[in-house]
The first five atom37 places (N, CA, C, CB, O) and aatype in JSON, in Angstrom:
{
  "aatype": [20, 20, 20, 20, 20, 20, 20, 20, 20, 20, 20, 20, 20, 20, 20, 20, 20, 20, 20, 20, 20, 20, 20, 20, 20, 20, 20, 20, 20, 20, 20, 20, 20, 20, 20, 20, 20, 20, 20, 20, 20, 20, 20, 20, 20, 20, 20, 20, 20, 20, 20, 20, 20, 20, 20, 20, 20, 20, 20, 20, 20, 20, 20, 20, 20, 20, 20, 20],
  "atom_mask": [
    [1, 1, 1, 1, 1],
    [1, 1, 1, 1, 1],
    [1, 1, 1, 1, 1],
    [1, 1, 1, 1, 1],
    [1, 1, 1, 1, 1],
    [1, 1, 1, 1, 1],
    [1, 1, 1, 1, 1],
    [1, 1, 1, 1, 1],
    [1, 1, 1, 1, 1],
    [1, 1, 1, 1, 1],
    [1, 1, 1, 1, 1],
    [1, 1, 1, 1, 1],
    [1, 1, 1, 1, 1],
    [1, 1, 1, 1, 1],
    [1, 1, 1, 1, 1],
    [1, 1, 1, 1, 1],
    [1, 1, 1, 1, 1],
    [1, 1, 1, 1, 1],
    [1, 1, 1, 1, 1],
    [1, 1, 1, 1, 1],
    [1, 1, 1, 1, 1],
    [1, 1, 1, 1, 1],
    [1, 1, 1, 1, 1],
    [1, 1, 1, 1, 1],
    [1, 1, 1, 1, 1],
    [1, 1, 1, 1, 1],
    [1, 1, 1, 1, 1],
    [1, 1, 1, 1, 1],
    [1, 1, 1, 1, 1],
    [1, 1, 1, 1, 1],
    [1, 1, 1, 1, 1],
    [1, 1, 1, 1, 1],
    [1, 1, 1, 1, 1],
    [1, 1, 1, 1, 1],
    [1, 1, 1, 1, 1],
    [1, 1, 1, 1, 1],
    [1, 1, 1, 1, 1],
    [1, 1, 1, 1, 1],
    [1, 1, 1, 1, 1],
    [1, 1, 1, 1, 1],
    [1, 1, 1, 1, 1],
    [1, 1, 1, 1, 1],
    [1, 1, 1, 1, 1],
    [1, 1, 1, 1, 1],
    [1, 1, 1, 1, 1],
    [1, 1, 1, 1, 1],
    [1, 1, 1, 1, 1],
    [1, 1, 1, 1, 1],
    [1, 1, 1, 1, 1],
    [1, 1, 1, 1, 1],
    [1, 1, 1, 1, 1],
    [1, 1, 1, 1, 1],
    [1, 1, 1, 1, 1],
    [1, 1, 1, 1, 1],
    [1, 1, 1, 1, 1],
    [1, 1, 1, 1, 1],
    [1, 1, 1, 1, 1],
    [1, 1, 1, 1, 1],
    [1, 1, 1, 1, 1],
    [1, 1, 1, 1, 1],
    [1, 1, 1, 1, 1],
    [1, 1, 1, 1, 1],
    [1, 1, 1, 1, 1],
    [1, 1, 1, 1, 1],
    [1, 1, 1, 1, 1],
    [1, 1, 1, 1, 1],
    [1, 1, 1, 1, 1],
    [1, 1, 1, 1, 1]
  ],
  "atom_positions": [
    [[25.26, -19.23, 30.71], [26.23, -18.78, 29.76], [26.08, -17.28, 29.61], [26.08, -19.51, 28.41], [25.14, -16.65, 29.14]],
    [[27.12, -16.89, 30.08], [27.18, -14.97, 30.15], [27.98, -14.85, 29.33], [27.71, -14.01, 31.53], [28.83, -15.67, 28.98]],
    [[27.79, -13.81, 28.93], [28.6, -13.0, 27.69], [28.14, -11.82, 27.94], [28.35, -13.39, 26.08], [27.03, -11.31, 27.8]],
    [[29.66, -11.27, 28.51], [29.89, -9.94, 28.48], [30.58, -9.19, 27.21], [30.62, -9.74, 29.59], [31.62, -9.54, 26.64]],
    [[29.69, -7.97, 26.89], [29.86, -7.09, 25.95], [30.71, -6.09, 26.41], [28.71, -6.61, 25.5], [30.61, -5.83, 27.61]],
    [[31.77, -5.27, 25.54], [32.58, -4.44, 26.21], [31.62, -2.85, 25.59], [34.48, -4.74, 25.7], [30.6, -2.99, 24.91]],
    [[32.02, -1.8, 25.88], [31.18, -0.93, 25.88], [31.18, -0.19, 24.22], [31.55, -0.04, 27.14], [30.33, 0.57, 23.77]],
    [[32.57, -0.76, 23.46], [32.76, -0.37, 22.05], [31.83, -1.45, 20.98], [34.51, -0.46, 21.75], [31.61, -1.11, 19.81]],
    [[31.41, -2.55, 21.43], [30.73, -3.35, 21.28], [29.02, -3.41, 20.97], [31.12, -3.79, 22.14], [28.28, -3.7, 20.04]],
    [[28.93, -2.99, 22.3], [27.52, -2.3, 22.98], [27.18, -1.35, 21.84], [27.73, -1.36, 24.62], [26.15, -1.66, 21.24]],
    [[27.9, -0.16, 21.37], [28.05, 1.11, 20.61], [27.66, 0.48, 19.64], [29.34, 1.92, 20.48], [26.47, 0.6, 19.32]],
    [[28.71, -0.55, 18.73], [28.4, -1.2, 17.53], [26.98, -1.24, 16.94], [28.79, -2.43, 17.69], [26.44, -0.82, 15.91]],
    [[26.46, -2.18, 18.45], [25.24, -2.73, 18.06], [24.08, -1.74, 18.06], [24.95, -3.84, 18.91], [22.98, -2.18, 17.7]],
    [[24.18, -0.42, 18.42], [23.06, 0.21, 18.85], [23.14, 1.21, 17.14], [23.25, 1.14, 20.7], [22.14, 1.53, 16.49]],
    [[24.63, 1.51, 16.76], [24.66, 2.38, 15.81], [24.08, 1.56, 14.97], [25.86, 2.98, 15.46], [22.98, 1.87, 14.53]],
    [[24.78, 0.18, 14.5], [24.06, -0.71, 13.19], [22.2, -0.71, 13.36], [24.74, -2.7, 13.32], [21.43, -0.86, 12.4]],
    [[21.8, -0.52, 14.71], [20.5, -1.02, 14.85], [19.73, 0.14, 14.31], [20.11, -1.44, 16.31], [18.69, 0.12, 13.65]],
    [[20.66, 1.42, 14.81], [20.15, 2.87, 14.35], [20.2, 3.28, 12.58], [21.21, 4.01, 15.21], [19.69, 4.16, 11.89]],
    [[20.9, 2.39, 12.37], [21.3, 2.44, 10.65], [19.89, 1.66, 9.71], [23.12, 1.25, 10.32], [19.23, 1.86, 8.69]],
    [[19.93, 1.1, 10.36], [18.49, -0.28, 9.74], [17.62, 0.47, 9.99], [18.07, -2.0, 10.58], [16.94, 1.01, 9.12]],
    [[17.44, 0.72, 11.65], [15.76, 1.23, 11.49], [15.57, 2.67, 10.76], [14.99, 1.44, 13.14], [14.41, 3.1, 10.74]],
    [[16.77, 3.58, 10.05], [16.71, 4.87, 9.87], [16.57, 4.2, 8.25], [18.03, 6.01, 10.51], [15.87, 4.83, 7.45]],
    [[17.17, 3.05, 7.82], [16.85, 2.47, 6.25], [15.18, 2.28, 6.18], [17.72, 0.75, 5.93], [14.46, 2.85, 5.36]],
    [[14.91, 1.69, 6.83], [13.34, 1.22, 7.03], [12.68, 2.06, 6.87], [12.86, 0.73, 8.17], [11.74, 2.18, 6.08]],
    [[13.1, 2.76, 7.63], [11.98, 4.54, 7.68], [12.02, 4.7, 6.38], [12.67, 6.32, 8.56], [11.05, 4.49, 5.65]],
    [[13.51, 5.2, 5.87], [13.64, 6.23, 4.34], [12.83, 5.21, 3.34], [15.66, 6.57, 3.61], [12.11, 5.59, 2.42]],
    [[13.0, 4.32, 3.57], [12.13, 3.25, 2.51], [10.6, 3.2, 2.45], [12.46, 1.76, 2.87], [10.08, 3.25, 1.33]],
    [[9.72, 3.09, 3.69], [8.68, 3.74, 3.96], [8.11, 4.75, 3.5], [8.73, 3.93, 4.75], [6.91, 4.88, 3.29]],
    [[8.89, 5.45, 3.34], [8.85, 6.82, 3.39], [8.7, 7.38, 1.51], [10.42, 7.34, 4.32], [8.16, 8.35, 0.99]],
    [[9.18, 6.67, 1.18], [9.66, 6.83, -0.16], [8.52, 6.11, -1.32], [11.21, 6.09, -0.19], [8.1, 6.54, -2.4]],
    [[8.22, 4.66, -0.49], [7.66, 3.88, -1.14], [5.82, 3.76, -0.73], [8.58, 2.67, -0.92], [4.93, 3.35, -1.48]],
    [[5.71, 4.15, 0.39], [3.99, 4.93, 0.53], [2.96, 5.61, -0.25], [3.97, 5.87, 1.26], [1.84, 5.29, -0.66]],
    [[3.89, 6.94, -0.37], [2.71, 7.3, -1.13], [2.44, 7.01, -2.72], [2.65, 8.62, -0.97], [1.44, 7.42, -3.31]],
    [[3.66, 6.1, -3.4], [3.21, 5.59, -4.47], [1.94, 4.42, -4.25], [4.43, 5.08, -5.12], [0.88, 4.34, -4.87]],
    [[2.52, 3.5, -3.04], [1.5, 2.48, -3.13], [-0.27, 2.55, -2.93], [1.98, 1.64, -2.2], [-0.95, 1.54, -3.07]],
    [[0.04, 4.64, -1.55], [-1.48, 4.47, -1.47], [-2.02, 4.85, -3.08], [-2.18, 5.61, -0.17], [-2.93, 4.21, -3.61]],
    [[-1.49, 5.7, -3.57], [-1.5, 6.22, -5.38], [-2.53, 4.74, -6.35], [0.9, 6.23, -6.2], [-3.54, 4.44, -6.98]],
    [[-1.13, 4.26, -5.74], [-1.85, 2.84, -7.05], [-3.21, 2.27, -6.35], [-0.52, 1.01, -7.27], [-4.18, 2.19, -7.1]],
    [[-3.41, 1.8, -4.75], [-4.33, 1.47, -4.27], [-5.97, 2.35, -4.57], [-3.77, 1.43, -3.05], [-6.99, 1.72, -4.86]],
    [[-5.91, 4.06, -4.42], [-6.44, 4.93, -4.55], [-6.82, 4.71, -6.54], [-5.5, 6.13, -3.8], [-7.75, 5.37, -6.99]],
    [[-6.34, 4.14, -7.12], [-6.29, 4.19, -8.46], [-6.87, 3.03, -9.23], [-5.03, 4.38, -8.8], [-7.17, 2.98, -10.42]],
    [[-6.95, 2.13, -8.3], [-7.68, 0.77, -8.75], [-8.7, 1.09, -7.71], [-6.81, -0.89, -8.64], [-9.61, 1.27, -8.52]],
    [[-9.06, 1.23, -6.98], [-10.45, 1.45, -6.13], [-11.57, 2.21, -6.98], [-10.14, 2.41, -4.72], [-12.78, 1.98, -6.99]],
    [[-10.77, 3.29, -7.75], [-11.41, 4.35, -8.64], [-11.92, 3.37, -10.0], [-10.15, 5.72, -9.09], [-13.01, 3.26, -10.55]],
    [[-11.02, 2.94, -10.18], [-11.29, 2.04, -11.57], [-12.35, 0.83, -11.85], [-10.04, 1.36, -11.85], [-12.93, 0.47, -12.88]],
    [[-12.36, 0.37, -10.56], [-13.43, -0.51, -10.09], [-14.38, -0.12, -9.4], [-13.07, -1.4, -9.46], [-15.14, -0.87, -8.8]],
    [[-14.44, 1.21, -9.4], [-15.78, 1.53, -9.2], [-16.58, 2.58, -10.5], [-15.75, 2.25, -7.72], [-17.73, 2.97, -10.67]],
    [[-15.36, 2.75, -11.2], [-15.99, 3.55, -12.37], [-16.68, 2.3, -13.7], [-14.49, 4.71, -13.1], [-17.56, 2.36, -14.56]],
    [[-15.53, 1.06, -13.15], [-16.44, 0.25, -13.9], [-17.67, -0.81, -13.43], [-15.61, -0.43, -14.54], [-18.29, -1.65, -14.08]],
    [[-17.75, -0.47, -12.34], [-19.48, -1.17, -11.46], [-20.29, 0.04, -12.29], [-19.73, -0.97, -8.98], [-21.09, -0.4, -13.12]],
    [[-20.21, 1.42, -12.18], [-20.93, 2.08, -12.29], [-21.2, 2.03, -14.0], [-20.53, 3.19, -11.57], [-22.33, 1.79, -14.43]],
    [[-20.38, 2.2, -14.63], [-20.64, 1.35, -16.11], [-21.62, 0.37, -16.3], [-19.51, 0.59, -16.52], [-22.64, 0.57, -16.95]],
    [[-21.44, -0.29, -15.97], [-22.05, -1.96, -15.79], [-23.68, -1.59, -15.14], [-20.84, -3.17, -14.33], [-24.65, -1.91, -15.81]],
    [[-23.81, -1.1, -14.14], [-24.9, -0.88, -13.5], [-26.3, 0.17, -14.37], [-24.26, -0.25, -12.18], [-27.53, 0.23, -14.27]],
    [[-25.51, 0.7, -15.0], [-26.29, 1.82, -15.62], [-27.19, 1.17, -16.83], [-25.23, 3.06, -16.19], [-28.32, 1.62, -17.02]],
    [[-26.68, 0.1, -17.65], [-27.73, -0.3, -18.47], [-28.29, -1.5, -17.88], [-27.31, -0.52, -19.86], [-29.33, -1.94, -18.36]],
    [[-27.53, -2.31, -16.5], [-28.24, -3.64, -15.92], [-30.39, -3.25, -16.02], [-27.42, -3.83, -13.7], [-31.31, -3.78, -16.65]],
    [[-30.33, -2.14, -15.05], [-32.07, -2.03, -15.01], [-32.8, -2.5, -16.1], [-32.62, -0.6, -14.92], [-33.57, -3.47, -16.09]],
    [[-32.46, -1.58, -17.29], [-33.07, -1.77, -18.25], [-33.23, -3.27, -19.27], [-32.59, -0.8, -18.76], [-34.25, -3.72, -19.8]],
    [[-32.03, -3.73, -19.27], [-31.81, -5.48, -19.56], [-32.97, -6.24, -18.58], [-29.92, -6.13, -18.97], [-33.72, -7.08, -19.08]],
    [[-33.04, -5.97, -17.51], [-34.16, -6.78, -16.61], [-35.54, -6.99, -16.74], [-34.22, -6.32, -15.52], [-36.29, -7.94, -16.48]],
    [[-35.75, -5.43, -17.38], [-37.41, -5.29, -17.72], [-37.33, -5.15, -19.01], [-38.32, -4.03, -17.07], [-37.73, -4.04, -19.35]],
    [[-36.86, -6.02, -20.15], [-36.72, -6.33, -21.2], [-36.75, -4.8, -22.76], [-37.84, -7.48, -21.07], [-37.41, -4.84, -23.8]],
    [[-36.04, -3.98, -22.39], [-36.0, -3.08, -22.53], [-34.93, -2.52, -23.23], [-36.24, -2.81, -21.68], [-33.83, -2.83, -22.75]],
    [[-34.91, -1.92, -24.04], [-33.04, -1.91, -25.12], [-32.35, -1.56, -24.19], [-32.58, -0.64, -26.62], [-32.89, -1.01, -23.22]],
    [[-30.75, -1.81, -24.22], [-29.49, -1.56, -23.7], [-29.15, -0.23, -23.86], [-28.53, -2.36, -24.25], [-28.8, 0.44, -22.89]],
    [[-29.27, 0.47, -25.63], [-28.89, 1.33, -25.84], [-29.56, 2.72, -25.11], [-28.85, 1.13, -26.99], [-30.56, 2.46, -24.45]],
    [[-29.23, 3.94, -25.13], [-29.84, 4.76, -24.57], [-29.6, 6.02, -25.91], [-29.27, 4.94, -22.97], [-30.08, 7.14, -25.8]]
  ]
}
């Protein structure tokens, strides 16, 4: 089963294909560096709160006040 495309056809499909992948991009493009932002922003947060947490753990172990 052949199916021939005529050459205004052919055009169609290459411009629509050029339209999508140029949407994709601008969207990419747009929507990146918020996400590395938020990623970069909870990495920070969870490690500012290990480091919280860690700082009075020692002392709790060897029975020792919390407070400092």
């Amino acid at each position: 089963m052949k199916n021939d495309l005529t050459y205004d056809q052919l055009t169609m499909i290459i411009e629509r294909a050029t339209r999508e992948r140029n949407a994709a991009v601008s969207e990419l493009v747009t929507t990146l560096p918020g996400k590395i932002l938020a990623w970069a922003a909870q990495g920070a947060e969870k490690f500012r709160q290990a480091r919280a947490v860690n700082v009075t753990a020692p002392m709790k172990a060897f029975g020792g006040s919390a407070s400092i």
